[in-house]
C-alpha positions in Angstrom: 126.8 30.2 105.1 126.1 33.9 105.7 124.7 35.5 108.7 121.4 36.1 107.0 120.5 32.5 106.2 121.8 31.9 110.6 119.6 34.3 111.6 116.5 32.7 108.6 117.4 29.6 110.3 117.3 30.4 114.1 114.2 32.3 113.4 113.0 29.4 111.4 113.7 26.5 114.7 112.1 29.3 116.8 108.8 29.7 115.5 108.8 25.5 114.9 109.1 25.0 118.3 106.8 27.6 119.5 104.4 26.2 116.7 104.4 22.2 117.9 104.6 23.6 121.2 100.8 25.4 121.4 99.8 22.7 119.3 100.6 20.5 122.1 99.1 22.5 124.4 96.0 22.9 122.6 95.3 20.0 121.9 96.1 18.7 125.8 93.0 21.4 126.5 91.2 20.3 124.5 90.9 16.8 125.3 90.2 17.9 128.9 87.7 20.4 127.9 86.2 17.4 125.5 85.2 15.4 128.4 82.4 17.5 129.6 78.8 15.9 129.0 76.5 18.2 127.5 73.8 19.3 130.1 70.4 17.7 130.8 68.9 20.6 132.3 66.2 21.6 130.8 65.8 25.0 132.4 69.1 25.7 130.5 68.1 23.7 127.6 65.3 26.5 127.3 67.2 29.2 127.5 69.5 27.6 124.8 67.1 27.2 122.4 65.6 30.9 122.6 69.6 32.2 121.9 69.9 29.6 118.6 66.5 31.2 117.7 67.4 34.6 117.9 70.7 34.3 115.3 70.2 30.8 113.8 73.7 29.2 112.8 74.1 26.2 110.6 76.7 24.8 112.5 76.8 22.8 115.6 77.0 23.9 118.8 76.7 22.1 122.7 75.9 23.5 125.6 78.2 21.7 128.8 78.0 22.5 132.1 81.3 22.9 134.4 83.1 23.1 138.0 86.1 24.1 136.3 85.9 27.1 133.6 87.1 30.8 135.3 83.7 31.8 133.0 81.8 31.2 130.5 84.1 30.5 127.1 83.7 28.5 123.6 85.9 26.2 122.1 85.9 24.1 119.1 86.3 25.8 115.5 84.2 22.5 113.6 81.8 21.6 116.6 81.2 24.3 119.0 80.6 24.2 122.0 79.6 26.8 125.1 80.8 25.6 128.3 79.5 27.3 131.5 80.3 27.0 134.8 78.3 25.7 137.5 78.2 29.0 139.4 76.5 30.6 135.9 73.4 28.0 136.4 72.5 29.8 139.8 72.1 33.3 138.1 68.3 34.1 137.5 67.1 32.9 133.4 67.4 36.7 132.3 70.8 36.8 133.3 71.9 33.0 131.9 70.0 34.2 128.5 72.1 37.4 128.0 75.7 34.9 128.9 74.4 32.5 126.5 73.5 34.8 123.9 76.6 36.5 123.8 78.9 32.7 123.3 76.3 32.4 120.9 77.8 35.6 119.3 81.5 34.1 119.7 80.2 31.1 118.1 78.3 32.6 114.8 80.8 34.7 114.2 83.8 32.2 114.5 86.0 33.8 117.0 87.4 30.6 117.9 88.9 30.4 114.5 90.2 33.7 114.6 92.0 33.2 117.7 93.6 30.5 116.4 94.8 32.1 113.5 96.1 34.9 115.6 98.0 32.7 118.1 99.6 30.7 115.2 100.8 34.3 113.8 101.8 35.2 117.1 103.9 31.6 117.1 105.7 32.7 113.0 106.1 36.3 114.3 107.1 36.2 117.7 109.8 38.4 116.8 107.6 41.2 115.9 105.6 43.1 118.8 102.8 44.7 116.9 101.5 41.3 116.4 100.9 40.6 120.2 99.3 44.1 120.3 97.0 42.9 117.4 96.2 39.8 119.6 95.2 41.9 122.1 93.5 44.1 120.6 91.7 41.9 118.3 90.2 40.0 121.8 89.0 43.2 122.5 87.2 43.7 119.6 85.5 40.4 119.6 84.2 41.0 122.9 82.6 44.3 121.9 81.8 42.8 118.7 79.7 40.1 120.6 78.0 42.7 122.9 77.3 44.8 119.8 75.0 42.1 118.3 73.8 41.4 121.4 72.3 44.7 122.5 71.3 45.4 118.5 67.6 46.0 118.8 67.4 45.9 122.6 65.7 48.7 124.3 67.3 50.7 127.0 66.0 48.8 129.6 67.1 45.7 128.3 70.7 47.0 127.3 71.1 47.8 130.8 69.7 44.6 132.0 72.3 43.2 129.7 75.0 45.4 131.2 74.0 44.0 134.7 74.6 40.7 133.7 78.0 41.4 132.4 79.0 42.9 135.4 77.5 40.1 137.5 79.3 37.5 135.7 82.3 40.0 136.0 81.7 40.3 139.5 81.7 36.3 139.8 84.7 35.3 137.9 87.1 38.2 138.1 88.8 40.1 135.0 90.0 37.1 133.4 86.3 36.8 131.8 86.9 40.7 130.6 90.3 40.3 129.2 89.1 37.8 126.3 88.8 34.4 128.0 85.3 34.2 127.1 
């Protein structure tokens, strides 16, 4: 046995554990983010539908309603769904269209996915720092990714409007919705 194949080994058991470990983890969220009812409201129902106009998508998506989220966020890489919290339904439509068109964004684009596939390479190569650097830069770019396609073909005062909303739901939740919880 040489050290090579101790250190292949450890390495090996390391990324194993960390692997079954977020799998775990994931999952447990997932299960508690599954038992949301999609809403009934109407008013956000609406809005909804005017978002999946604007960039159809083929695959499914739900719209659920929350106490609990720190902001709005999509899960689920088959079935999507956009859950928002409560607080989000007070804001006036404008505002809720520009939050929902912009999961919509994280939805069409399968960021979910991605996110996936980055934390299980951050689980294999948690050895290596430039991938946690690539995870945090890659949440970045999907958020401005997201606002990109969301302001494309707005006018000024729209892609302010938008900006306002941003900052409002910013304002709301704290920096955990602009760090790439969203």
């Amino acid at each position: 046995v040489t050290v090579g194949w101790v250190l292949l080994l450890g390495v090996s058991l390391v990324a194993a554990v960390l692997l079954i470990r977020f799998l775990v983890l994931t999952r447990r969220k997932l299960r508690c983010l599954g038992r949301f009812a999609p809403t009934e409201d109407q008013r956000l129902l609406d809005i909804f539908a005017r978002v999946k106009q604007s960039a159809p998508s083929p695959r499914k998506c739900t719209l659920c309603v929350a106490d609990g989220p720190s902001g709005p966020c999509v899960f689920g890489i088959f079935h999507s769904t956009i859950l928002l919290p409560r607080a989000v339904c007070d804001l006036p439509d404008e505002e809720i269209y520009y939050v929902l068109k912009h999961e919509w964004q994280h939805h069409v684009g399968r960021d979910a996915l991605v996110k996936l596939l980055i934390q299980l390479l951050c689980c294999v190569m948690r050895w290596n720092p430039f991938v946690y650097l690539l995870k945090g830069n890659l949440n970045q770019t999907l958020e401005l990714k997201c606002d990109a396609k969301v302001i494309q073909g707005l006018g000024e005062e729209q892609k302010t409007r938008y900006a306002e909303a941003l900052l409002h739901v910013l304002a709301l939740f704290g920096r955990q919705t602009a760090e790439g919880k969203s």
